[in-house]
TORPA-791452 format. One record per residue: residue in one letter; chain; y, x, z of N, C-alpha, C in turn; residue number from 1. Coordinates in steps of 0.1 Angstrom, whole numbers, plus 5000, padded with zeros to 4 digits. Layout:
["A", "A", [Y, X, Z], [Y, X, Z], [Y, X, Z], NUM]
...
//
This chain:
["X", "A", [5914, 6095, 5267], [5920, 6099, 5254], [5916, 6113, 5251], 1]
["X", "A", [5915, 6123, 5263], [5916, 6136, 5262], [5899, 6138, 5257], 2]
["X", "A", [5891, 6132, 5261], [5876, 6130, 5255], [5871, 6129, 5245], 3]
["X", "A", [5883, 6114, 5239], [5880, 6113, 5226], [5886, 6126, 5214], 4]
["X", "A", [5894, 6127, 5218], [5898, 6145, 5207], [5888, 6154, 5209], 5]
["X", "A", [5882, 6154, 5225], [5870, 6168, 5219], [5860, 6160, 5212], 6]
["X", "A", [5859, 6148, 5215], [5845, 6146, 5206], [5847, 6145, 5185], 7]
["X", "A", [5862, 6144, 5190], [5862, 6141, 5175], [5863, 6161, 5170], 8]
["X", "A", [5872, 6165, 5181], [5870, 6182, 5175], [5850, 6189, 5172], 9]
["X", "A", [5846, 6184, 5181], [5831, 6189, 5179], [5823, 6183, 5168], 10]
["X", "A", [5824, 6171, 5166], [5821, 6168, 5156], [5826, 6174, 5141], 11]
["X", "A", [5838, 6181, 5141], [5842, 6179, 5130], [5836, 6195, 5127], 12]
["X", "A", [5836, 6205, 5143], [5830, 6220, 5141], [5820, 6221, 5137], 13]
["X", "A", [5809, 6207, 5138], [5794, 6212, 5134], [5794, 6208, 5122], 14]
["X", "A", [5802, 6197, 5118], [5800, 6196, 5106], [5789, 6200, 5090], 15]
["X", "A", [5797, 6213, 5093], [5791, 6220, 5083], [5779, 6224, 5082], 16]
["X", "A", [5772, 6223, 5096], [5757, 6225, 5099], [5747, 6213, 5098], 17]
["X", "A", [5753, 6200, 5106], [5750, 6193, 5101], [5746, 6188, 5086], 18]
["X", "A", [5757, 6189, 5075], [5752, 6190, 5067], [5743, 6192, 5056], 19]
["X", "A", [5737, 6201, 5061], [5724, 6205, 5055], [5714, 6202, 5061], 20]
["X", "A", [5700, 6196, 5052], [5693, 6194, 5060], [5680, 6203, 5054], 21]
["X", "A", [5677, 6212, 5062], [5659, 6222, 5059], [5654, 6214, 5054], 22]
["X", "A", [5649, 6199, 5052], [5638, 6195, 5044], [5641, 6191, 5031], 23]
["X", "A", [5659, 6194, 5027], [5664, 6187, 5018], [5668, 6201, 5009], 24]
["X", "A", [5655, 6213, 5004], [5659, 6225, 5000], [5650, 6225, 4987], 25]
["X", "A", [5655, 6227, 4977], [5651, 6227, 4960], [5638, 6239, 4968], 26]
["X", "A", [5629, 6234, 4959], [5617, 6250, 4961], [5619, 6261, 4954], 27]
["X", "A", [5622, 6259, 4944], [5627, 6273, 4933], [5644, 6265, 4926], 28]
["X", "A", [5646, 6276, 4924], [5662, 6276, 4917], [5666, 6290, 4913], 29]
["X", "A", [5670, 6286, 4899], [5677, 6297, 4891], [5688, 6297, 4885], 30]
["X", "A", [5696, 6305, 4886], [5710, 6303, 4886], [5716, 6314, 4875], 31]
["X", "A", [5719, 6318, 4863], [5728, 6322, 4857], [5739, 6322, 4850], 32]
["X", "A", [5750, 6334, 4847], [5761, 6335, 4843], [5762, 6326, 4831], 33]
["X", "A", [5769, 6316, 4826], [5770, 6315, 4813], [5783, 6319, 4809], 34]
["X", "A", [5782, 6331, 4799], [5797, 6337, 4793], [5800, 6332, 4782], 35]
["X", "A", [5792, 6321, 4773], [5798, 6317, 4761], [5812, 6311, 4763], 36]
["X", "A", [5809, 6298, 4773], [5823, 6293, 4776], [5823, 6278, 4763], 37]
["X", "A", [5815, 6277, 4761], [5815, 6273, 4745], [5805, 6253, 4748], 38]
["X", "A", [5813, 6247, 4743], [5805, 6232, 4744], [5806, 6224, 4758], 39]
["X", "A", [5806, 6214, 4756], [5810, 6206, 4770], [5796, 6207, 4774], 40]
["X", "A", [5803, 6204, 4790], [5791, 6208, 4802], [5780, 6191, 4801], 41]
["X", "A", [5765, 6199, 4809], [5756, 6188, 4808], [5750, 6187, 4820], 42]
["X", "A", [5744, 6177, 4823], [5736, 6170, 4836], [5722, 6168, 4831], 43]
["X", "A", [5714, 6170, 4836], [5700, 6164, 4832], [5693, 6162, 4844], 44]
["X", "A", [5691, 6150, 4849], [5677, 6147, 4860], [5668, 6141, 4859], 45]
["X", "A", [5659, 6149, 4860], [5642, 6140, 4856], [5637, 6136, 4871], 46]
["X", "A", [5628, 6132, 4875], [5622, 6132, 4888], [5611, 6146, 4894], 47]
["X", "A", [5620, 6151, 4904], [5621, 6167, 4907], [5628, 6178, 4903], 48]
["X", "A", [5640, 6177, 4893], [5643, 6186, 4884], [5659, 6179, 4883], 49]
["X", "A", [5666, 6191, 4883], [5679, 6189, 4881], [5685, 6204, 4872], 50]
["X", "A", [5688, 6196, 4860], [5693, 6209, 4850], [5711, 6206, 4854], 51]
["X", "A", [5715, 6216, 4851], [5734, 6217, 4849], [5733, 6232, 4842], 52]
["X", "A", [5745, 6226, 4827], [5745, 6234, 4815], [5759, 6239, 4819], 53]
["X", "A", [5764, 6248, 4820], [5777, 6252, 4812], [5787, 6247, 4826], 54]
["X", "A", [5784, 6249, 4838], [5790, 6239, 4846], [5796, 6246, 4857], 55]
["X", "A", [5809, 6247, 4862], [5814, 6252, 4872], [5811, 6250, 4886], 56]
["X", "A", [5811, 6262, 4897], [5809, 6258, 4907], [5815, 6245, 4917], 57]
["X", "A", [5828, 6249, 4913], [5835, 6236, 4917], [5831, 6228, 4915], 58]
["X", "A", [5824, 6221, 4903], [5820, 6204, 4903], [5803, 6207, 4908], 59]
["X", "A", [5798, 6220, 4916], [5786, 6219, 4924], [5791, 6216, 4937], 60]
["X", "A", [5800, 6218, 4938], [5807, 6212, 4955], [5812, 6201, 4951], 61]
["X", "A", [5816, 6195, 4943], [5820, 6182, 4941], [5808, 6173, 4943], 62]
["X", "A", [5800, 6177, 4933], [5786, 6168, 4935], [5780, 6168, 4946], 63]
["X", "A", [5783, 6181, 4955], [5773, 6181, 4968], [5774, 6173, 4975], 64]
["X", "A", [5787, 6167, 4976], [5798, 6163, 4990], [5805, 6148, 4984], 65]
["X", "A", [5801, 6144, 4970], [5807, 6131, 4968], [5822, 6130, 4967], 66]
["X", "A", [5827, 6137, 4962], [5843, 6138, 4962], [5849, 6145, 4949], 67]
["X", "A", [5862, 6145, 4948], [5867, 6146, 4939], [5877, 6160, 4941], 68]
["X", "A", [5879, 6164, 4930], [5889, 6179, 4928], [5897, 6178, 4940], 69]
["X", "A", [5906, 6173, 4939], [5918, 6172, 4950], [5912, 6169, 4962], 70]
["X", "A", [5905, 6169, 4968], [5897, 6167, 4976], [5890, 6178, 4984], 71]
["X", "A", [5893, 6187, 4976], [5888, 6208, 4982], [5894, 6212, 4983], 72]
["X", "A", [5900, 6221, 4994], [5908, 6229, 4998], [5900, 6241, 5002], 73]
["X", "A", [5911, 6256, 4996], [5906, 6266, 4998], [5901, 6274, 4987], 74]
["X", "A", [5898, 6264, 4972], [5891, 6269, 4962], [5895, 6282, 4955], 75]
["X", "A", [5886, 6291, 4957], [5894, 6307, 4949], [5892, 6300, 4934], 76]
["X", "A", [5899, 6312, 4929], [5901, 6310, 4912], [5887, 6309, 4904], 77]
["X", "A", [5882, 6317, 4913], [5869, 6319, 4902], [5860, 6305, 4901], 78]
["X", "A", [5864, 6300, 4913], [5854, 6283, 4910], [5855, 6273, 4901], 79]
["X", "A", [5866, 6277, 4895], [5871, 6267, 4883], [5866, 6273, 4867], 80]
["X", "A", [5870, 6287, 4867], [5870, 6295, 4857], [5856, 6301, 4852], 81]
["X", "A", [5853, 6307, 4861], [5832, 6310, 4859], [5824, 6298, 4856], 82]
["X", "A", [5815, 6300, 4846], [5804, 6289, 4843], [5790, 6291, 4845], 83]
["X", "A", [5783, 6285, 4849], [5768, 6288, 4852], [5761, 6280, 4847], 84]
["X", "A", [5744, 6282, 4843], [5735, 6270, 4842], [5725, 6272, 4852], 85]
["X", "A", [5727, 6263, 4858], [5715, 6261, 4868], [5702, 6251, 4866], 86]
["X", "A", [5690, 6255, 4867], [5677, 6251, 4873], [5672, 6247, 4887], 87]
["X", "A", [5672, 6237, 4887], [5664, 6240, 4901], [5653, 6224, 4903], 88]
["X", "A", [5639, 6224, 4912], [5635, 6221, 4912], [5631, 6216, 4924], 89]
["X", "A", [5624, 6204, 4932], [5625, 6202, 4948], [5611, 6205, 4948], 90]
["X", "A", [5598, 6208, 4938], [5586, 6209, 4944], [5575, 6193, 4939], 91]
["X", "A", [5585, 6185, 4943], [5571, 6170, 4939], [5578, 6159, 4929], 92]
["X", "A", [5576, 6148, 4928], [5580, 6143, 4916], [5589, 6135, 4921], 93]
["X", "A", [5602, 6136, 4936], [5607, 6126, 4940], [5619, 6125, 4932], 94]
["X", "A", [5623, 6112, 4926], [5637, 6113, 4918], [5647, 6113, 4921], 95]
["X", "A", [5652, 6121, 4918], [5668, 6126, 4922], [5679, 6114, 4918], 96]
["X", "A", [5690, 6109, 4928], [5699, 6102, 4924], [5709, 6109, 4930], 97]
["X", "A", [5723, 6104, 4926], [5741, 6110, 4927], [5737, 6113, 4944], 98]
["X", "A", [5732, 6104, 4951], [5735, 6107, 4967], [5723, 6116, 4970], 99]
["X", "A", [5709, 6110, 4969], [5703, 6121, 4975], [5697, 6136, 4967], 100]
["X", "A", [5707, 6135, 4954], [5705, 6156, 4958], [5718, 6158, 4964], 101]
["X", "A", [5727, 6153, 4972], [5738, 6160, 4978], [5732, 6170, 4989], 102]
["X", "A", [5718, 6166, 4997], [5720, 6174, 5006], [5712, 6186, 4997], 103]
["X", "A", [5706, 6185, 4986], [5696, 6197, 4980], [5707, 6205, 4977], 104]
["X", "A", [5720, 6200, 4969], [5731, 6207, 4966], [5734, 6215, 4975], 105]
["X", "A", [5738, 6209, 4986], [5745, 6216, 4995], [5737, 6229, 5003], 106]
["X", "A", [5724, 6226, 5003], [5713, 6237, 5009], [5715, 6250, 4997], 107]
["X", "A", [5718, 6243, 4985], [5722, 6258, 4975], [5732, 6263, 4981], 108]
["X", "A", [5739, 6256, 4980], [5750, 6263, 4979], [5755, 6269, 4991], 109]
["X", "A", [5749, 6267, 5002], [5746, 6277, 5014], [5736, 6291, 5012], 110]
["X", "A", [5727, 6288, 5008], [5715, 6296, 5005], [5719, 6306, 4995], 111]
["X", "A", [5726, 6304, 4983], [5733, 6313, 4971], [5746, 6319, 4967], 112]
["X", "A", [5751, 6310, 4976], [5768, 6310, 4981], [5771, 6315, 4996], 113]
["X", "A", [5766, 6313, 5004], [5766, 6319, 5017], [5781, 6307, 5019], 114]
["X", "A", [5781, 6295, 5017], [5792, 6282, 5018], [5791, 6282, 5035], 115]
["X", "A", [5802, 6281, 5038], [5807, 6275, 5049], [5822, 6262, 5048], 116]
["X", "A", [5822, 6253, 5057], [5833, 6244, 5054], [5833, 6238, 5067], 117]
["X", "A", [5847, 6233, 5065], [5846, 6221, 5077], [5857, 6210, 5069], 118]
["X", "A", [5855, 6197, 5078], [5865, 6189, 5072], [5873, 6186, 5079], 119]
["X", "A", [5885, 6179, 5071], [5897, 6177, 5076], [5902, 6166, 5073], 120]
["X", "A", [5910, 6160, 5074], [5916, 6149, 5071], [5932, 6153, 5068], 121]
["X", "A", [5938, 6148, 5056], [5955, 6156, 5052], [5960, 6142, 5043], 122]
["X", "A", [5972, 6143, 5043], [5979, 6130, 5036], [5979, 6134, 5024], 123]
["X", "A", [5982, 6133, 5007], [5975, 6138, 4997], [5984, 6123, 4991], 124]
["X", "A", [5987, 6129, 4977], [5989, 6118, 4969], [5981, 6115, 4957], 125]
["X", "A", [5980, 6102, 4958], [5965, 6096, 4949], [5977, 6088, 4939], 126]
["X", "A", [5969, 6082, 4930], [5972, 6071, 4919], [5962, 6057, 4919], 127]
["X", "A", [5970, 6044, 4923], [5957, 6036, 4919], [5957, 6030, 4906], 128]
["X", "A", [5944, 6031, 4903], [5945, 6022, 4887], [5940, 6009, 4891], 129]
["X", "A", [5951, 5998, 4886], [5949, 5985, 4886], [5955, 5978, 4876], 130]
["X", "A", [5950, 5970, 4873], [5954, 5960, 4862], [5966, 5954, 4859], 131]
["X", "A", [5973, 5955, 4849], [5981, 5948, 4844], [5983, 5935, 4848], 132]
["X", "A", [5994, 5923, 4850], [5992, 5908, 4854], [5991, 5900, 4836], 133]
["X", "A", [5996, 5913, 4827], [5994, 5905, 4811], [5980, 5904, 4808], 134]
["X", "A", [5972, 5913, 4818], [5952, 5913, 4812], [5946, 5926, 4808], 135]
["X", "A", [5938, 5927, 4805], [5928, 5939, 4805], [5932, 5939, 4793], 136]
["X", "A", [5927, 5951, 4783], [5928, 5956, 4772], [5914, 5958, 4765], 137]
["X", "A", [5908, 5964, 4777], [5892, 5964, 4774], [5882, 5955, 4772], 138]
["X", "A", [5874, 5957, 4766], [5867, 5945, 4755], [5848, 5951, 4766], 139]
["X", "A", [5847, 5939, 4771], [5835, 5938, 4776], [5821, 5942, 4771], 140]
["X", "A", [5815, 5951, 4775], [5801, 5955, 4761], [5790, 5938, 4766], 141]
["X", "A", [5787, 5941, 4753], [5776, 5932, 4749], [5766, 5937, 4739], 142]
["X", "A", [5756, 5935, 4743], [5742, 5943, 4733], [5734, 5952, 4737], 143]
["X", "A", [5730, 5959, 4727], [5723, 5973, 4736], [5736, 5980, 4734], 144]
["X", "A", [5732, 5998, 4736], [5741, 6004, 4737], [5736, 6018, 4743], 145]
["X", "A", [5738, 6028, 4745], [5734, 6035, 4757], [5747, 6040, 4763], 146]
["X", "A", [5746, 6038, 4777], [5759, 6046, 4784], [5770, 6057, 4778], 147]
["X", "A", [5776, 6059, 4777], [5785, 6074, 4775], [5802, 6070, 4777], 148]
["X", "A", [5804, 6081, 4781], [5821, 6084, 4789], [5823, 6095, 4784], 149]
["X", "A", [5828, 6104, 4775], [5835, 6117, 4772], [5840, 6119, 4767], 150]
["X", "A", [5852, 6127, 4774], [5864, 6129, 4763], [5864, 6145, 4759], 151]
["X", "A", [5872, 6142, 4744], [5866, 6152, 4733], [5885, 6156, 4730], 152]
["X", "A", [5886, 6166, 4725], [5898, 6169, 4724], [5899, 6164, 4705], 153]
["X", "A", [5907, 6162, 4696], [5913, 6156, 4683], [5915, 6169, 4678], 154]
["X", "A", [5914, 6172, 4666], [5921, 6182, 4655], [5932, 6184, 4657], 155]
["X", "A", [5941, 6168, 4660], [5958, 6171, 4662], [5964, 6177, 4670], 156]
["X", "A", [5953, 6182, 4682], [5959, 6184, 4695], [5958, 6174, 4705], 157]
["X", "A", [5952, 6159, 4702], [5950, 6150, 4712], [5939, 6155, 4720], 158]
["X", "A", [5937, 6141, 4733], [5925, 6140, 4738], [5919, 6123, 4733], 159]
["X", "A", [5905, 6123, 4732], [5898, 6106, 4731], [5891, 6106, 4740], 160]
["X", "A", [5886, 6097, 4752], [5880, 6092, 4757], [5873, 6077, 4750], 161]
["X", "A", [5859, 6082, 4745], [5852, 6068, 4739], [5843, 6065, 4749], 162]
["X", "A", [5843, 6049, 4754], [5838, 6044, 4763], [5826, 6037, 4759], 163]
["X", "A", [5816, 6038, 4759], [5804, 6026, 4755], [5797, 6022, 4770], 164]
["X", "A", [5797, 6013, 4772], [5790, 6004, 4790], [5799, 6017, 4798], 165]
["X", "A", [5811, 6018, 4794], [5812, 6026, 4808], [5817, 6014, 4819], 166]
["X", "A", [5825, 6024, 4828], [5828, 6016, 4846], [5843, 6024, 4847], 167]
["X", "A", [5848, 6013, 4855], [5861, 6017, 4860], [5861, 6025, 4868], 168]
["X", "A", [5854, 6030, 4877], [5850, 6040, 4886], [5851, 6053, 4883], 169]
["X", "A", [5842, 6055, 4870], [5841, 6065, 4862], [5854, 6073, 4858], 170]
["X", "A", [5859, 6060, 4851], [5876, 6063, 4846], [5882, 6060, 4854], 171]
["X", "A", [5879, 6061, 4868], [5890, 6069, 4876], [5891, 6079, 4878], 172]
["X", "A", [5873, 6088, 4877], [5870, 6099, 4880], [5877, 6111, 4871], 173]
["X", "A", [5875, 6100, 4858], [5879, 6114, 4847], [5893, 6113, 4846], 174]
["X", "A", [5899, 6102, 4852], [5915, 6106, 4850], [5919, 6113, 4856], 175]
["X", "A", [5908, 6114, 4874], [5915, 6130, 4882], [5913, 6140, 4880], 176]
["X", "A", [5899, 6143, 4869], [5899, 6155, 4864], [5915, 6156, 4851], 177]
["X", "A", [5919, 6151, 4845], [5926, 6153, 4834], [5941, 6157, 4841], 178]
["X", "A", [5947, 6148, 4849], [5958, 6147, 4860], [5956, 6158, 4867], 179]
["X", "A", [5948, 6158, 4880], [5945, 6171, 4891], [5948, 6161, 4898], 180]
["X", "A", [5949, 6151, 4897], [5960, 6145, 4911], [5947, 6132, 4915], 181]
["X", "A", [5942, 6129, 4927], [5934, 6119, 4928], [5935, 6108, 4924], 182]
["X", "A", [5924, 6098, 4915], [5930, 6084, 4913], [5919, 6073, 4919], 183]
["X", "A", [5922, 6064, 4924], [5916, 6055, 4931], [5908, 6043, 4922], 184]
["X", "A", [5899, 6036, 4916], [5897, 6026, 4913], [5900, 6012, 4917], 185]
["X", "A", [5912, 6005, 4920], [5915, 5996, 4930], [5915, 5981, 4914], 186]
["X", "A", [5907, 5984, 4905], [5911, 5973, 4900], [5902, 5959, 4904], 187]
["X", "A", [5891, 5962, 4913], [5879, 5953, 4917], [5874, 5949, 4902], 188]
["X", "A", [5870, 5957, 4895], [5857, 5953, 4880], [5849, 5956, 4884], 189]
["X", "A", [5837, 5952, 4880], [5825, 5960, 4881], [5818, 5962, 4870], 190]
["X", "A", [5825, 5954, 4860], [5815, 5954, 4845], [5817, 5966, 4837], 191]
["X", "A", [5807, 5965, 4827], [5807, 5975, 4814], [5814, 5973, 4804], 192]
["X", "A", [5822, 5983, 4801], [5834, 5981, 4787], [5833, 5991, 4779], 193]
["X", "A", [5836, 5988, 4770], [5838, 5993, 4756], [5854, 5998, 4752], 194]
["X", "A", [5857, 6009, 4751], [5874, 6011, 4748], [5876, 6024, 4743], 195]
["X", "A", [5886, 6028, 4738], [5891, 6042, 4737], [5905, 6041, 4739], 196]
["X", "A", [5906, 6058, 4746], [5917, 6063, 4753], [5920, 6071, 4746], 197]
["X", "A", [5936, 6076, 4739], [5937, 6085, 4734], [5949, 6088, 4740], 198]
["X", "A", [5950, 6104, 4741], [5968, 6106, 4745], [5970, 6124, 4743], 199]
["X", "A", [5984, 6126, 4744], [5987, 6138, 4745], [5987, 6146, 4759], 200]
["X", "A", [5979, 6158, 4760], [5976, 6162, 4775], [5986, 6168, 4780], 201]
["X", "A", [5999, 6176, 4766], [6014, 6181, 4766], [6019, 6179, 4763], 202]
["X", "A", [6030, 6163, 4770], [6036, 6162, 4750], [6048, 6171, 4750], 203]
["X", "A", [6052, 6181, 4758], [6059, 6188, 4755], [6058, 6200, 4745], 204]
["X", "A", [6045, 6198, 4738], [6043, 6207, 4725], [6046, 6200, 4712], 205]
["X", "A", [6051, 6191, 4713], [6055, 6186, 4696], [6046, 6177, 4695], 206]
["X", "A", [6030, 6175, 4698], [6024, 6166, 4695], [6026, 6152, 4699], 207]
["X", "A", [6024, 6145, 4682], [6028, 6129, 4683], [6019, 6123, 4692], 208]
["X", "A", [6022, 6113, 4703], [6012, 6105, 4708], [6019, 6102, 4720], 209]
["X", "A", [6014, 6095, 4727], [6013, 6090, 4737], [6009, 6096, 4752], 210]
["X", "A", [6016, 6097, 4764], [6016, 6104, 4774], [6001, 6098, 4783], 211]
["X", "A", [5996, 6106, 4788], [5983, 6096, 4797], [5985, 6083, 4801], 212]
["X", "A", [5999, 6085, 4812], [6001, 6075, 4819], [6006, 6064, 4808], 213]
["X", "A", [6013, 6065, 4798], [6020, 6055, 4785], [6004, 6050, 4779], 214]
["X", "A", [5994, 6057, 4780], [5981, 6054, 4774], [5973, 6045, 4782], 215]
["X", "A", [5973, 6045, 4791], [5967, 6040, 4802], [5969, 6022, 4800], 216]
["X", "A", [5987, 6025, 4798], [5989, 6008, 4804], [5990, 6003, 4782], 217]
["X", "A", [5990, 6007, 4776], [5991, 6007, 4761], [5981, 6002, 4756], 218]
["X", "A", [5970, 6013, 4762], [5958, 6008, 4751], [5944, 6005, 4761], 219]
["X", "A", [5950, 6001, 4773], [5939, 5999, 4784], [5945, 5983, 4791], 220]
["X", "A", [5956, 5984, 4791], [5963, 5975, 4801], [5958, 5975, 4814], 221]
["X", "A", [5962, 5987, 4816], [5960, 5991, 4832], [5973, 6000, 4830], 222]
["X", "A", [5972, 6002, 4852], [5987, 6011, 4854], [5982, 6023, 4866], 223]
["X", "A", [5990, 6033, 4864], [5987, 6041, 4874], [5999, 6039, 4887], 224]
["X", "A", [5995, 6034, 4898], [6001, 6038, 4903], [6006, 6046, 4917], 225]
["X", "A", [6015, 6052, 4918], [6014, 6065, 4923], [6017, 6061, 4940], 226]
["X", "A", [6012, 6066, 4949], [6010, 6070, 4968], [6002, 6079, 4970], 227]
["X", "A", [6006, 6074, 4988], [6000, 6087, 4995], [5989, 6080, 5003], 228]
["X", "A", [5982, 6087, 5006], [5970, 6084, 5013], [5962, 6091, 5021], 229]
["X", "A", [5956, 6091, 5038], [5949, 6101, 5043], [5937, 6103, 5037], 230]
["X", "A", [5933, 6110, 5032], [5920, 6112, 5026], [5913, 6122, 5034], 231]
["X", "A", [5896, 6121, 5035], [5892, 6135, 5043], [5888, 6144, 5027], 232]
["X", "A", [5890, 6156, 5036], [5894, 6166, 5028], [5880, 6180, 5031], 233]
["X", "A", [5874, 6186, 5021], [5863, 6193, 5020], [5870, 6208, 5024], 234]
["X", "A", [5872, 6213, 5036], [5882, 6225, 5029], [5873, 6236, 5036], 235]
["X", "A", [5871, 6247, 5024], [5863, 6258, 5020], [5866, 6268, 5032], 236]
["X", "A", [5857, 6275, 5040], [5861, 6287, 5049], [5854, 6296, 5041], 237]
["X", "A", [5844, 6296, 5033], [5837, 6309, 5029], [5831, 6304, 5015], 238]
["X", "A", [5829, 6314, 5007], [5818, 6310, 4992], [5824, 6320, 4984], 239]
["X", "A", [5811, 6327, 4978], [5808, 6338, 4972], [5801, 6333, 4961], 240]
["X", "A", [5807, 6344, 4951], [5795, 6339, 4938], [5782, 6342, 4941], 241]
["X", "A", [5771, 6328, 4934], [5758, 6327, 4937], [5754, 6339, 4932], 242]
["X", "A", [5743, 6341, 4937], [5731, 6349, 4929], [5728, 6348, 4921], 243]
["X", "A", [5726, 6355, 4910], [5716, 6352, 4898], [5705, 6354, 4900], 244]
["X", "A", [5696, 6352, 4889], [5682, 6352, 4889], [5675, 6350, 4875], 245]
//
């Protein structure tokens, strides 16, 4: 027994070295301040090339590591609040997908952040979204279409999320950005839907509408529902603002 804890302690110490791999390092990367603050953030990957517009460090550690907000521990203020646009390029025309630039990510963000981490494992309360037993709400896409998921804030004070082929996956993702609190995809869909979410992000400010969670099961026929869960956990020992360039 006493074996298996060191092997599980040593593993968990290299971790962070492990993680990076030397052949998985962008060739050039430029990295600066953006102070507008102004227009939602963007993603662009061609094959060799990875743009991010207007985009917080924190969702560069999110993307590095495949996980979600609640999910990092240790984050100083400034990772949420500072915005950057980054460049960066690997050198040949290999195409970038969600998993393999994690390790290019994460070579930045050692390289320009001076990042250190290890992981952990912590009990954490998630939300699962699952289906109503009265039926889905969402209307299955059919046709062309091009992809899109973003939510836009309303003149009233609301939020809309308009869905065209999105994924339940997705809208789990963006309900833990909206909440803070993790949410699980447990409804087993896999298809592309068409919907809109709308709701109040305070309704303690007077605005008429609907609470997330009241929105969820209203105009989605889905439910949030709330536990605990061990989740492994990204938790930060070191990271400095990048370099510019």
């Amino acid at each position: 027994m006493r074996a298996v804890v060191l092997l599980i302690a040593v593993a968990t110490a290299v971790s962070s070295v492990a993680a990076q791999s030397p052949d998985k390092a962008f060739d050039a990367v430029s990295i600066k301040r953006n102070r507008t603050v102004e227009g939602a953030s963007d993603t662009n990957t061609t094959p060799g090339r990875l743009s991010l517009v207007n985009v917080t460090m924190l969702s560069v550690v999110l993307r590095a590591f495949g996980v979600l907000g609640p999910q990092i521990a240790g984050a100083p203020d400034w990772l949420t609040s500072e915005r950057y646009d980054i460049l960066a390029v690997t050198g040949d025309g290999t195409a970038l997908t969600d998993e393999s630039r994690r390790a290019y990510l994460q070579n930045l963000l050692a390289e320009r952040c001076g990042f250190s981490f290890h992981r952990e494992t912590r009990e954490i309360r998630v939300y699962s979204l699952v289906p109503l037993t009265n039926g889905l709400k969402v209307v299955a896409h059919a046709g062309p279409g091009e992809y899109s998921m973003r939510v836009q804030p309303t003149d009233d004070g609301r939020r809309r999320l308009q869905s065209t082929r999105g994924n339940l996956p997705r809208l789990a993702e963006i309900l833990t950005g909206q909440l803070g609190e993790l949410v699980i995809d447990r409804t087993g869909l896999s298809g592309e839907y068409d919907f809109t979410l709308e709701w109040v992000p305070n309704p303690n400010e007077g605005v008429a509408g609907a609470s997330l969670f009241t929105a969820v099961v209203e105009q989605l026929g889905l439910k949030l529902e709330s536990g605990k869960r061990t989740m492994d956990v990204i938790a930060i020992d070191r990271i400095a603002r990048p370099t510019e360039d």
